[in-house]
C-alpha positions as CSV (number, residue, x, y, z in Angstrom):
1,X,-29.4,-54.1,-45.8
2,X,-32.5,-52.0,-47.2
3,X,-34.2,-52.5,-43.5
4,X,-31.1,-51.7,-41.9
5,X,-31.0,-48.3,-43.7
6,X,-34.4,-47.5,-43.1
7,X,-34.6,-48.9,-39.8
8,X,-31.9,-46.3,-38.5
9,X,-33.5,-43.6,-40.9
10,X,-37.0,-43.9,-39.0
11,X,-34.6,-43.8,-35.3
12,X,-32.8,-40.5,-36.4
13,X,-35.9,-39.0,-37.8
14,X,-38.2,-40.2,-34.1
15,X,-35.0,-38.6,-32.3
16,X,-35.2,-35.2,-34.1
17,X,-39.0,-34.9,-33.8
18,X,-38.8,-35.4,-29.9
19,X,-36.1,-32.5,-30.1
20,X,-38.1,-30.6,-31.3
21,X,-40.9,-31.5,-29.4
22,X,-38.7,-31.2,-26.5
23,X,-38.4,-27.8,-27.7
24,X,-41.7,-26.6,-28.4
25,X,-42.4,-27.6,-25.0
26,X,-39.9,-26.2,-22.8
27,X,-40.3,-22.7,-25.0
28,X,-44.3,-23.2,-23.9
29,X,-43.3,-23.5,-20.6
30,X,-41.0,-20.5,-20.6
31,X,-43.0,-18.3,-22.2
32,X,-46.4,-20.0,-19.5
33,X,-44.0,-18.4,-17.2
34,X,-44.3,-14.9,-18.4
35,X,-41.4,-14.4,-19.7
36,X,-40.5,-12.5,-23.0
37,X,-37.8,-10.8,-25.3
38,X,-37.5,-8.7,-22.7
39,X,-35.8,-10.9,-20.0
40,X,-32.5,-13.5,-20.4
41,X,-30.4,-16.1,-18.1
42,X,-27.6,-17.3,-17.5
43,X,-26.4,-20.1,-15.4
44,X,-23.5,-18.9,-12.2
45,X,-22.0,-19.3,-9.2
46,X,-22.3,-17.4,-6.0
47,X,-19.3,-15.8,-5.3
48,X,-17.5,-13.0,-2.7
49,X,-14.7,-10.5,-2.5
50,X,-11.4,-12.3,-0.9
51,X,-8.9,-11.0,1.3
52,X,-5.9,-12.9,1.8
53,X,-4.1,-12.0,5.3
54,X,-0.2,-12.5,4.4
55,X,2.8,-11.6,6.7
56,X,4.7,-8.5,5.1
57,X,7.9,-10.2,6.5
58,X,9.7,-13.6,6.6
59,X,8.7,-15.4,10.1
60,X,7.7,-18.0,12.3
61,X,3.8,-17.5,12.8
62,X,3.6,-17.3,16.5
63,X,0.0,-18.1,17.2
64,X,-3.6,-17.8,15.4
65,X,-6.3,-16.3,17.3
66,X,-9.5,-17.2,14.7
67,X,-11.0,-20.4,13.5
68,X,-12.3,-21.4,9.9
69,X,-15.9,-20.3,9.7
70,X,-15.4,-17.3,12.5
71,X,-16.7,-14.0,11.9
72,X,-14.2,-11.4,12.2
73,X,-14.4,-7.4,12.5
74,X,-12.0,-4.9,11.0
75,X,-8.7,-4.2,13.1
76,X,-9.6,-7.4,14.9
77,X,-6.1,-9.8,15.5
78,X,-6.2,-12.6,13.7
79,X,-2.4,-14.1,14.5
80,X,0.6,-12.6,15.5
81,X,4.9,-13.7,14.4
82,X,7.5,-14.1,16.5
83,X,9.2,-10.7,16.7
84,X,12.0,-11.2,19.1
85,X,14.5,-10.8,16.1
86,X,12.8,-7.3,15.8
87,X,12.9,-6.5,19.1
88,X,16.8,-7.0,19.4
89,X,17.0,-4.5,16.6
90,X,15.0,-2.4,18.1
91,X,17.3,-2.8,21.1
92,X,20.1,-2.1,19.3
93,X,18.6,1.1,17.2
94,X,17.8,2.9,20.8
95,X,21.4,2.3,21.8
96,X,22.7,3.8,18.0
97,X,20.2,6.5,18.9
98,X,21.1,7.3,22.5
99,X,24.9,7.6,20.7
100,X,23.4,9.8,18.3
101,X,22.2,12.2,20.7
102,X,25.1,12.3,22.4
103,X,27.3,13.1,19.4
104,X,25.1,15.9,18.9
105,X,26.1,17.6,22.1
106,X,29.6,16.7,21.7
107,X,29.8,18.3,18.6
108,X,27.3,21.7,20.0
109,X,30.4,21.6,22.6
110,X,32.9,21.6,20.0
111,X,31.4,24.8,18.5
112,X,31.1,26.5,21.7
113,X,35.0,25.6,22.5
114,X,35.7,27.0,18.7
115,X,33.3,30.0,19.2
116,X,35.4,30.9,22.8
117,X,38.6,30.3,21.2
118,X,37.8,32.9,17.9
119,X,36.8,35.2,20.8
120,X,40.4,34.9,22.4
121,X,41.8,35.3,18.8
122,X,40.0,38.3,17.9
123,X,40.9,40.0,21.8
124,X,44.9,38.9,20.8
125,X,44.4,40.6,17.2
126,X,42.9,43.6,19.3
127,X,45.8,43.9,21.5
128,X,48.4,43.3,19.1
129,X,46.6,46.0,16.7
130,X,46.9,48.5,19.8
131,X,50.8,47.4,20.6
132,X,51.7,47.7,16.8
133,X,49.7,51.4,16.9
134,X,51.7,52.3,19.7
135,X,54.9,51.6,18.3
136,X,54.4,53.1,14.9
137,X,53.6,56.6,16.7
138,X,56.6,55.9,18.7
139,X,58.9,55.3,15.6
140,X,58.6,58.9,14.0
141,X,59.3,60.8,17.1
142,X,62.0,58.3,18.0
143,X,63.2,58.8,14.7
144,X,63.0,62.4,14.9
145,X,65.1,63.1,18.2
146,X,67.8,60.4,17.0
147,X,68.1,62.7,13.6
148,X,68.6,66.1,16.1
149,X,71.0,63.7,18.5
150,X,68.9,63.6,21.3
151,X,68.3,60.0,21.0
152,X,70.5,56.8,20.5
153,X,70.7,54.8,17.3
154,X,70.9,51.6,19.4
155,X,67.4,52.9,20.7
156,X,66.2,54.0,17.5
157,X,66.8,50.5,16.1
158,X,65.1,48.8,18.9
159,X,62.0,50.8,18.0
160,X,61.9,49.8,14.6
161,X,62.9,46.5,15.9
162,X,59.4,46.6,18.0
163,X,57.3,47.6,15.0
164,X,58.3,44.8,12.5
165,X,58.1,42.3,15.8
166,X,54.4,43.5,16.5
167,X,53.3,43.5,12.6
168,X,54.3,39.9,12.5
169,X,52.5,39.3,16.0
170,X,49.7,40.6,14.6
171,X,49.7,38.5,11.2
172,X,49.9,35.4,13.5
173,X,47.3,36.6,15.8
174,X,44.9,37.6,12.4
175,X,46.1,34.0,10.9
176,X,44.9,32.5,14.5
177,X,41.9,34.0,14.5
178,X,40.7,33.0,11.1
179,X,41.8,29.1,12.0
180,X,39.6,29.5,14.9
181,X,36.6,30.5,12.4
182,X,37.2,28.0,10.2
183,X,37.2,25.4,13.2
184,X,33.7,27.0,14.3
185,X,32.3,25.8,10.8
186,X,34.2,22.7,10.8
187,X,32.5,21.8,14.1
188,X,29.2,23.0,13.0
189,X,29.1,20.4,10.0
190,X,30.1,18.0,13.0
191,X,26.7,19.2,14.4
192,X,25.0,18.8,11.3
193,X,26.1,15.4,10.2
194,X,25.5,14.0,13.9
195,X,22.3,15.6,13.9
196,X,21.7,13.4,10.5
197,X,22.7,10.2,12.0
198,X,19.8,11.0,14.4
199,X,17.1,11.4,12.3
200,X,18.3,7.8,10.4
201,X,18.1,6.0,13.7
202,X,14.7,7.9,14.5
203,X,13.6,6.8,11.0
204,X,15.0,3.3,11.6
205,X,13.8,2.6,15.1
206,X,10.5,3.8,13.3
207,X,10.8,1.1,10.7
208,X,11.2,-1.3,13.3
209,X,8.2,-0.2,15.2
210,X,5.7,-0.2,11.6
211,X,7.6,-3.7,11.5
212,X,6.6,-4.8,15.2
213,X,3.2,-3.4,14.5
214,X,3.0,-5.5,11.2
215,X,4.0,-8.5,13.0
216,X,0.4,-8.9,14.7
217,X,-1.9,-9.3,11.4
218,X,-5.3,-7.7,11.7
219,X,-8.4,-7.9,9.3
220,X,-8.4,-5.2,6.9
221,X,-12.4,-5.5,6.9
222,X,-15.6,-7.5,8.1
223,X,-15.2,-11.0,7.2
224,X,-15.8,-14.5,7.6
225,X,-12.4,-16.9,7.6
226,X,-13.0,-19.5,5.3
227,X,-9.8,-21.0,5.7
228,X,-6.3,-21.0,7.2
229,X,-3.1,-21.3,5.2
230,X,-0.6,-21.8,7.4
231,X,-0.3,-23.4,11.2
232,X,1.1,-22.2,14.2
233,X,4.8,-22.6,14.6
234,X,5.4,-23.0,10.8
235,X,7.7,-21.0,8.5
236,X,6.4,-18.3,6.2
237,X,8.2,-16.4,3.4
238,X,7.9,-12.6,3.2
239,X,4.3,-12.0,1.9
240,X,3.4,-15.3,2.9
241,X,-0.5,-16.0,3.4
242,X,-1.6,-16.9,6.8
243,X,-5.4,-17.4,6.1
244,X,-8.1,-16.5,3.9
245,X,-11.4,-14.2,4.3
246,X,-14.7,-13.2,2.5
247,X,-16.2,-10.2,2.5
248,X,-19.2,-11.3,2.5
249,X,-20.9,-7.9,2.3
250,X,-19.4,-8.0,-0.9
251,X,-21.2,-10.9,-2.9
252,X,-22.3,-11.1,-6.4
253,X,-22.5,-13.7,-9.4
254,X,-21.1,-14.0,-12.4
255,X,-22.6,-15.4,-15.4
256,X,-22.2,-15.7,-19.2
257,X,-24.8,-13.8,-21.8
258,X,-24.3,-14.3,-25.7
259,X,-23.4,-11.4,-27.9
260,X,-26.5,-10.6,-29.1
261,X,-27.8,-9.9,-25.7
262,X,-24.8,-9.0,-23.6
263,X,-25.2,-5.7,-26.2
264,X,-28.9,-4.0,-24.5
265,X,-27.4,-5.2,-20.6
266,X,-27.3,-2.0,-19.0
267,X,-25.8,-1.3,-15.8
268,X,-27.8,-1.3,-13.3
269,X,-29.8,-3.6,-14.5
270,X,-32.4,-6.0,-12.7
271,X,-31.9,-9.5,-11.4
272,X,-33.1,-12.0,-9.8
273,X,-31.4,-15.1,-8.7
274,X,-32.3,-18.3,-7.7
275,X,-30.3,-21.1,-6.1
276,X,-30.5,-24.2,-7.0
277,X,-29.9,-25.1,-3.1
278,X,-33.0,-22.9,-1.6
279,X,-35.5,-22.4,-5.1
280,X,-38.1,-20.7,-2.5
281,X,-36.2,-17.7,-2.5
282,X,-35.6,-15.1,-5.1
283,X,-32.7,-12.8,-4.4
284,X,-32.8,-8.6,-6.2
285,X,-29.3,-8.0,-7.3
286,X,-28.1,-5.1,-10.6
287,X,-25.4,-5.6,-12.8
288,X,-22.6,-4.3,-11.5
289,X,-20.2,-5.2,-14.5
290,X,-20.2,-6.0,-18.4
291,X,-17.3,-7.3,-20.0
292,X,-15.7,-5.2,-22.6
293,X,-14.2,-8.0,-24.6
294,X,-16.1,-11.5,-25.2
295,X,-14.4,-14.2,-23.1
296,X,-14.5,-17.2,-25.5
297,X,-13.8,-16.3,-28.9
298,X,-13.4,-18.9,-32.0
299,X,-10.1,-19.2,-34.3
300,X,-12.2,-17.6,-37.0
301,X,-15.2,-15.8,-37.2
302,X,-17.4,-16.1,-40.8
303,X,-21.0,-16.8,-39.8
304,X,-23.7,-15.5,-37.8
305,X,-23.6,-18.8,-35.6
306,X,-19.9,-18.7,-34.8
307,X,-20.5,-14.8,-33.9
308,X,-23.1,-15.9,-31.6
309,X,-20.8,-18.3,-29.6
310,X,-19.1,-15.0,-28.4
311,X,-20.0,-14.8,-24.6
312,X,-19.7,-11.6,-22.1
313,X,-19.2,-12.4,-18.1
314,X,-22.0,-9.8,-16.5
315,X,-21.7,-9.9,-12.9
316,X,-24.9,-9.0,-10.3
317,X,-23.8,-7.7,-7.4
318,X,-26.2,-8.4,-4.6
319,X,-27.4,-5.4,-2.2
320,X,-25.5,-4.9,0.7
321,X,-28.0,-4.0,3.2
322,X,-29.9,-7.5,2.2
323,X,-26.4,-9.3,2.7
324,X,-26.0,-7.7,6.1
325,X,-29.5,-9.0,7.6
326,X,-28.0,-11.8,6.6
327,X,-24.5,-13.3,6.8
328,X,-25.3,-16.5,8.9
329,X,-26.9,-17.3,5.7
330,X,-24.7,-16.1,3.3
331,X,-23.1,-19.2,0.9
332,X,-20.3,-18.9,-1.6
333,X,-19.8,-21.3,-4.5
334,X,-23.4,-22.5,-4.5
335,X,-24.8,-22.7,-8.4
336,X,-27.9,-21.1,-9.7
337,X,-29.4,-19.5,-12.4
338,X,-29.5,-15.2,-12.8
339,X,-32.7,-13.5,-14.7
340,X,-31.7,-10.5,-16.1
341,X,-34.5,-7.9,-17.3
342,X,-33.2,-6.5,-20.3
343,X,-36.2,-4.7,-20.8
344,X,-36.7,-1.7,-18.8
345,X,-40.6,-1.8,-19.4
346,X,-41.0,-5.2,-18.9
347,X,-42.3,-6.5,-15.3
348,X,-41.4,-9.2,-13.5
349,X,-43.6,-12.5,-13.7
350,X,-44.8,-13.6,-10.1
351,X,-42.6,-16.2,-9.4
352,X,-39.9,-14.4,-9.7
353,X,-41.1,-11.6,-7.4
354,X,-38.6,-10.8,-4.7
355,X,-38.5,-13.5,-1.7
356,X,-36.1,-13.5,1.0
357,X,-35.9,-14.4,4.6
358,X,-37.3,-11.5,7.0
């Protein structure tokens, strides 16, 4: 039992001093590579900006006019839906319209009729105004000879007769005149409301065109497609996606830095990364992005240890002129390892000076 014991003292004791001695070598050939306080890692993935293409309405997809892999400009097609449910609507709304506009005139021609018969009105009130003036001067003299017996009373009552008959005459042709106003403004709300209905159908016949136009699904940017979502002649929902792109003009990676040195990363920042895929080359990129808030955080927080398990995504956005020269080459997802130069005064060692493809 005693050699037992020591036996698997002297294995746990051979195992820690080649830790350590693992150690003290890897940190000797770190620091033989020149690097210092002043720079840090992390390990990331190369990643892009992605645009998914969806339908903005429910629809059969018609046909797609790209291929996964393809490089696509912006306002390029990339598949168009079957629109002839839109069309007959469309249909349909030029017909309501074509109504519209001819309810419009209909109703101008009402006020027109209403404006000619006010006119007729008012020339009745005039005439009856110049009847009933007529026979009111003609009243006092005919009552005057009738009082001096020159004149009947059978006459005298027939012009008094005359005056009361134009007075109403000319209340009815006043009461007419005011009914013919009122049917002027009656058939000007006519206009107005028909005129209404018009601009709905214009606005609706121009939903139905921003629909139609909608229906053929262009890139919003410069892109690759990485991959397509749904086929021709299937079924999508409103806001379905169709297919999938990368910007990749747009590339960056995102890695993980402890607290303690996520704290002096600047923005801005140096980097350099190196693929795991093509380690000849060493790529410039600048953080772009610090995390405010630590991304994996322990139940509780008590020693200086658990504090430094707090980690801080940094992203490094890769230039976009470099990206451009390049986009054949351009790979998302592939692993690597990002230097960050936390140091501003520090310099660079030499193999991890800038080398890209020309």
């Amino acid at each position: 039992m005693q050699m037992k014991i020591n036996w698997k003292t002297a294995l746990v004791a051979g195992l820690v001093l080649a830790a350590a001695a693992g150690a003290v070598i890897g940190w000797q050939l770190w620091h033989d590579q020149g690097l210092g306080d002043g720079f840090t890692s992390g390990n990331g993935r190369i990643e892009a900006t992605e645009i998914s293409v969806a339908t903005k309405l429910a629809g059969r997809v018609k046909d797609i006019l790209v291929a996964e892999g393809q490089f696509v400009k912006a306002g390029q097609p990339l598949a168009h839906m079957e629109i002839e449910s839109l069309q007959a609507q469309r249909e349909e709304a030029l017909a309501r319209l074509q109504q519209a506009h001819e309810s419009v005139s209909g109703a101008e021609l009402q006020v027109a009729l209403r404006q000619s018969d006010h006119q007729a009105a008012l020339a009745v009130v005039a005439q009856r105004e110049s009847e009933l003036d007529a026979a009111q001067r003609r009243l006092p003299r005919s009552e005057k000879l009738a009082k001096e017996g020159f004149f009947s009373g059978q006459l005298l009552d027939d012009d008094r007769a005359r005056v009361r008959s134009l007075q109403a005459a000319l209340s009815a042709a006043r009461a007419q005149a005011n009914a013919a106003q009122a049917g002027i403004a009656a058939a000007r709300t006519q206009v107005t409301g028909a005129q209404a209905n018009v601009k709905a159908l214009e606005a609706t016949l121009e939903r139905i065109d921003v629909e139609l136009a909608d229906s053929e699904l262009k890139a919003p940017r410069d892109g690759r497609v990485q991959f397509l979502v749904a086929r021709t002649g299937e079924v999508v929902g409103a806001g379905g996606r169709v297919l999938n792109l990368i910007d990749l003009s747009d590339v960056y990676m995102t890695f993980f830095l402890p607290e303690t040195v996520a704290g002096r990363v600047a923005l801005g920042s140096e980097v350099r990364i190196v693929l795991d895929a093509a380690p000849q080359y060493v790529i410039p990129a600048k953080v772009s992005f610090v995390a405010s808030a630590a991304q994996f955080t322990p139940k509780t927080v008590e020693t200086q240890s658990e504090r430094q398990k707090l980690m801080f995504r940094v992203r490094a956005q890769i230039d976009r002129d470099l990206l451009l020269r390049h986009l054949e080459q351009v790979k998302t997802g592939l692993p690597g390892v990002a230097w960050l130069k936390i140091d501003p005064n520090a310099q660079w060692p030499a193999h991890l000076a800038v080398k890209v493809e020309k």
